[in-house]
C-alpha positions in Angstrom: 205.9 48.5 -3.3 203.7 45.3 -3.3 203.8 44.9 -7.0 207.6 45.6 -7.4 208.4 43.2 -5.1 206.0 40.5 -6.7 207.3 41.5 -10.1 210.9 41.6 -9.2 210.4 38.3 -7.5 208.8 36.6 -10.4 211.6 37.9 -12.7 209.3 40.0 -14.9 212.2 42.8 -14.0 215.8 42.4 -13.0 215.7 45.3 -10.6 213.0 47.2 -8.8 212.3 50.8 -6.5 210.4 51.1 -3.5 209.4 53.6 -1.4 209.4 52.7 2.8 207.3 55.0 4.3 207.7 52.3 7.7 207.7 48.7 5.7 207.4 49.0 1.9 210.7 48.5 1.2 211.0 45.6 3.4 208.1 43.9 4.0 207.3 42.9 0.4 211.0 42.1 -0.2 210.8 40.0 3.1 207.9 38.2 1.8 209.2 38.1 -2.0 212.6 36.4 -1.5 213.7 39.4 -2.3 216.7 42.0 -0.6 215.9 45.0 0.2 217.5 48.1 1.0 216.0 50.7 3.8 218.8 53.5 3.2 219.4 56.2 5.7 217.1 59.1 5.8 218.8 61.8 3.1 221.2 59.2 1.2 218.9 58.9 -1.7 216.6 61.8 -3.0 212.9 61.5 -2.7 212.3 64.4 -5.0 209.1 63.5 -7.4 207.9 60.4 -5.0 204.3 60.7 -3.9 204.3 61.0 -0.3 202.9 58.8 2.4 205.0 60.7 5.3 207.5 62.4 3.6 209.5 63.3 7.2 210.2 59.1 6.8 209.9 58.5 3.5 213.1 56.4 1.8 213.1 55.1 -1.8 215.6 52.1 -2.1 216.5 48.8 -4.3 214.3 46.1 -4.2 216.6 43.5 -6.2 217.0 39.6 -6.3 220.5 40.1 -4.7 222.5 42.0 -2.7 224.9 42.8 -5.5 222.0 43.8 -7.8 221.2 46.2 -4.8 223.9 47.6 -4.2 224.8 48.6 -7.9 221.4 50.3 -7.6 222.8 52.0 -4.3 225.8 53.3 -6.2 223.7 55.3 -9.3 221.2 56.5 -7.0 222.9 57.7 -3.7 223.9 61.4 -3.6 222.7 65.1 -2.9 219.6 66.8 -4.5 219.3 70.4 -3.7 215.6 69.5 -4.3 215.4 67.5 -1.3 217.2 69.3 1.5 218.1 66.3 3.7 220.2 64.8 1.6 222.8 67.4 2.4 223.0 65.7 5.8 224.9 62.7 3.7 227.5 64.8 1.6 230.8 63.3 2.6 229.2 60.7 4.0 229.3 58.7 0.3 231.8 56.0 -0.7 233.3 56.2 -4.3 231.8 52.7 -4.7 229.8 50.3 -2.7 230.7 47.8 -4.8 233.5 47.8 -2.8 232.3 46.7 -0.3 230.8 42.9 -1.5 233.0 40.9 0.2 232.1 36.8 1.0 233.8 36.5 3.9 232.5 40.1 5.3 231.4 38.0 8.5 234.5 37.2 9.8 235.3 38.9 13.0 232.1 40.8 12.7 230.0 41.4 15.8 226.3 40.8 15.6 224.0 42.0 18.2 220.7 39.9 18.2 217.8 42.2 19.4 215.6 39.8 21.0 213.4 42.7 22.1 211.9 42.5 18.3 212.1 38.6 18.1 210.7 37.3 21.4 207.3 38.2 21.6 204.3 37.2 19.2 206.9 35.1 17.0 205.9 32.1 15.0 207.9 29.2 15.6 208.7 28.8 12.4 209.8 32.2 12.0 211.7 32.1 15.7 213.5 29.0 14.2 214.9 30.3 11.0 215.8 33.5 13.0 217.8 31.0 15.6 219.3 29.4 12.2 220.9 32.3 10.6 222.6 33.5 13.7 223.9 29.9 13.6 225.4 30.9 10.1 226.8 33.7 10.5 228.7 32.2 13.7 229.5 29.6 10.9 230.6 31.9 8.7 233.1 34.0 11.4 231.0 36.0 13.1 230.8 37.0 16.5 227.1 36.4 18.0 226.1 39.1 21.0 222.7 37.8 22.1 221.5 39.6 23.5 221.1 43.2 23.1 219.0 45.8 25.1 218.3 49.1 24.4 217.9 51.3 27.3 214.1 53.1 27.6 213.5 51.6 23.8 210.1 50.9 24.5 209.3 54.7 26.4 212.1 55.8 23.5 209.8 54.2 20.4 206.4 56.1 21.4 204.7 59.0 20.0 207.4 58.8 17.1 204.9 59.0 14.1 203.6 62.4 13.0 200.6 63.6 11.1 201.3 64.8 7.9 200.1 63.5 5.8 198.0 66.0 4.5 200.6 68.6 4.1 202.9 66.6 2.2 200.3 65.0 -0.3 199.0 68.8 -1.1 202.5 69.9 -1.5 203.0 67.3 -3.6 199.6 68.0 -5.8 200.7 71.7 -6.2 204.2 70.9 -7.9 203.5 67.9 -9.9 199.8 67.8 -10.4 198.8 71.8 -10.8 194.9 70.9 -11.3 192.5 73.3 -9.0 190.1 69.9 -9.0 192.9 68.2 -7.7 194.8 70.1 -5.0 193.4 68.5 -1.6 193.1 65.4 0.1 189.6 65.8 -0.1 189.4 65.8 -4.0 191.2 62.2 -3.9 189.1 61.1 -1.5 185.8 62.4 -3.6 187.6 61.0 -7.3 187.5 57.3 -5.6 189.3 54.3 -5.5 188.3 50.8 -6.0 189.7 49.4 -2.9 187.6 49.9 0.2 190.7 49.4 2.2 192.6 52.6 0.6 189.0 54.3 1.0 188.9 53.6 4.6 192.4 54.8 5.0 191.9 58.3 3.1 188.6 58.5 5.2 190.9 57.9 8.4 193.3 61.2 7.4 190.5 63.5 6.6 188.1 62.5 9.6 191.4 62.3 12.3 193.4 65.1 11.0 191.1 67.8 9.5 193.6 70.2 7.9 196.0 70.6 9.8 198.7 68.8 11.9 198.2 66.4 14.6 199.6 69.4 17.3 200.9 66.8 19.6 203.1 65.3 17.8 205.4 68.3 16.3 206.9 67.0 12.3 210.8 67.0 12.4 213.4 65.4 10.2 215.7 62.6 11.6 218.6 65.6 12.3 217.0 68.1 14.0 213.6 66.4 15.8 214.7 65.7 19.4 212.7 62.4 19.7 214.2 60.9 17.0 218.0 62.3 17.8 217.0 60.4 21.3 216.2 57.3 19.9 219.1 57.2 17.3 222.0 58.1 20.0 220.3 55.8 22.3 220.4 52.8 19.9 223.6 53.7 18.4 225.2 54.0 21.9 224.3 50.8 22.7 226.0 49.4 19.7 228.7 51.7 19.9 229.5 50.3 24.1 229.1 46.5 22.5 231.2 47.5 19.7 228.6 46.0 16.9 228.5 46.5 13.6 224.6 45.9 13.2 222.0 45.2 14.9 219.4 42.2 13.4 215.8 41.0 13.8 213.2 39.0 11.8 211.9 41.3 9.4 208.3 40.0 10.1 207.3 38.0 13.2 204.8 36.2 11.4 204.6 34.8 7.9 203.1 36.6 5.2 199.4 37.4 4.9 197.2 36.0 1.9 195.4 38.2 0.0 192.1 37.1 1.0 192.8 37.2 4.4 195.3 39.7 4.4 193.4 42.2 6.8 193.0 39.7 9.7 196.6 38.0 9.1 198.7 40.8 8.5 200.9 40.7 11.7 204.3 40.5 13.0 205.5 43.7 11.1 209.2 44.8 13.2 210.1 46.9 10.3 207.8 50.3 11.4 209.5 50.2 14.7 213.0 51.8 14.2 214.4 53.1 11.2 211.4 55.3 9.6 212.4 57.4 12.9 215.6 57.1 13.4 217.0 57.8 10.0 219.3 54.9 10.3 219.8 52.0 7.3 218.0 48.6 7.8 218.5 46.1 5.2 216.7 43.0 4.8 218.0 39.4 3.0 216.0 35.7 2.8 216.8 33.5 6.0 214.6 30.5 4.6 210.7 29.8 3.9 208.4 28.8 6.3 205.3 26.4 5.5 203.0 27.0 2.1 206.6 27.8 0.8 206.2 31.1 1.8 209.4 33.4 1.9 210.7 34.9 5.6 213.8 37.8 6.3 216.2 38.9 8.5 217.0 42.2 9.1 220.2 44.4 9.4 220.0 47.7 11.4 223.5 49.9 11.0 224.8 52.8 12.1 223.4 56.2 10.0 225.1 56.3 6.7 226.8 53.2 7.6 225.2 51.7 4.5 228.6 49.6 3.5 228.9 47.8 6.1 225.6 46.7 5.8 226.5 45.7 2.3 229.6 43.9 3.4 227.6 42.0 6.3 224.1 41.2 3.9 226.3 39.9 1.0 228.3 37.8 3.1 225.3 36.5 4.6 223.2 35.5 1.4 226.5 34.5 -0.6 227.0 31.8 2.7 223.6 30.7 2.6 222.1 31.3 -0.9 218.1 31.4 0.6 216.6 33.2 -2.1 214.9 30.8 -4.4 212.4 31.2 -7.9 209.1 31.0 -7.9 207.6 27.9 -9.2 
């Protein structure tokens, strides 16, 4: 979703789609000025995508504002019979989210600050726009719980990826595709690709995983897979005991990577940590720039399918402290 996110950003388009397998959404919006919208798992069909990990896969609006974003949300949310999980959200669906854009959506809410994704590694720059925007929203009548610990997060968040890669990409080649020299991982990787990077990567799955699944790590949705139940309820029960309406974070620890360097300064990413496995919505807004004018974001974890009041909370936060910038 890099180039959405650039072109969004540079106004060659007024709205834009990602998909987030663990980041895309988010991280290029982060880095773009941009919001960006991490829905819950089954809100928004994935039927047609190609799959990274489809058992995490979310497409969402990559926009230039939260309102832009959330009239995406509105058009695009619903159930597919083509892709089964998103009968998980029926009746789950507000008329409108446009409902829900409210400027003064801060007051009396109650923001948990996860310091367990913002303490370690952080760039100072990064730590002190973090520190500022829980300063505004305090200004702008919010209630600021810092901070917030998740029981066993860190035994909770391990072993949560899962291998299939494969599966998914083959399925995907069979529907859409329907070539017999292009059915398999292996004919992508023998076609080519410019970038040694991706080469490496498509290397990685057919050397690591062979053809079949990693059998360690059994592939479950967000509903039904026990590790990821776990680490939903537990995160959601802490919320629920401190009565918060989100949780937030820096999106990135660090500030974006330049291209040329991109493999040795691409660090600091919180956004893989959580909601791919969870299911749950993370939304993320500007909080500022850091040095080389380079764009940083906070993010807002809800509550599955809570996806308005993370509209209420994002809008009021970006309408209080208008961040988001155009490129020179």
């Amino acid at each position: 979703s890099g180039g959405t996110g650039a072109a969004v950003a540079a106004n060659f388009g007024t709205l834009g789609i990602g998909t987030d397998t663990g980041n895309s959404i988010r991280g290029p919006s982060s880095h773009n000025a941009l919001v960006g919208f991490r829905t819950s798992l089954g809100l928004i069909s994935r039927e047609g995508i190609v799959p990274l990990y489809l058992r995490n896969d979310v497409v969402g609006p990559m926009c230039r504002t939260v309102e832009d974003a959330t009239r995406m949300l509105d058009i695009m949310a619903g159930k597919d019979p083509k892709d089964p999980i998103t009968s998980f959200s029926e009746g789950k669906i507000p008329d409108s989210y446009m409902a829900f854009l409210d400027k003064n959506g801060l007051q009396g809410a109650r923001i948990g600050v996860f310091r367990t994704l913002s303490e370690n590694n952080v760039h100072p720059e990064i730590s002190a726009l973090f520190n500022k925007a829980l300063e505004n929203m305090a200004d702008l009548g919010a209630v600021i719980v810092d901070s917030v610990e998740v029981e066993n997060f860190q035994e909770l968040r391990q072993n949560q990826w899962c291998a299939d890669f494969r599966k998914d990409l083959e399925a995907f080649l069979a529907e859409y595709v329907k070539r017999d020299t292009l059915s398999s991982l292996e004919d992508v990787v023998r076609i080519g690709t410019k970038s040694d990077f991706a080469k490496t990567r498509l290397e990685m799955f057919v050397t690591n995983f062979g053809r079949g699944q990693n059998p360690e790590i059994p592939c479950g949705d967000a509903f039904t897979d026990l590790r990821r139940v776990a680490f939903r309820e537990a995160i959601e029960k802490t919320m629920d005991s401190l009565n918060l309406d989100v949780l937030v974070y820096p999106s990135w620890n660090q500030p974006a990577a330049t291209i040329v360097n991109f493999q040795e300064e691409y660090k600091g990413d919180n956004s893989q940590i959580i909601a791919p496995h969870t299911g749950q919505p993370a939304f993320t807004v500007p909080m500022g720039f850091v040095s080389g004018n380079l764009p940083a974001g906070i993010q807002f974890l809800g509550r599955v399918f809570d996806e308005k009041t993370l509209v209420k909370l994002t809008y009021a936060y970006e309408q209080g402290t208008k961040h988001r910038k155009a490129p020179n």
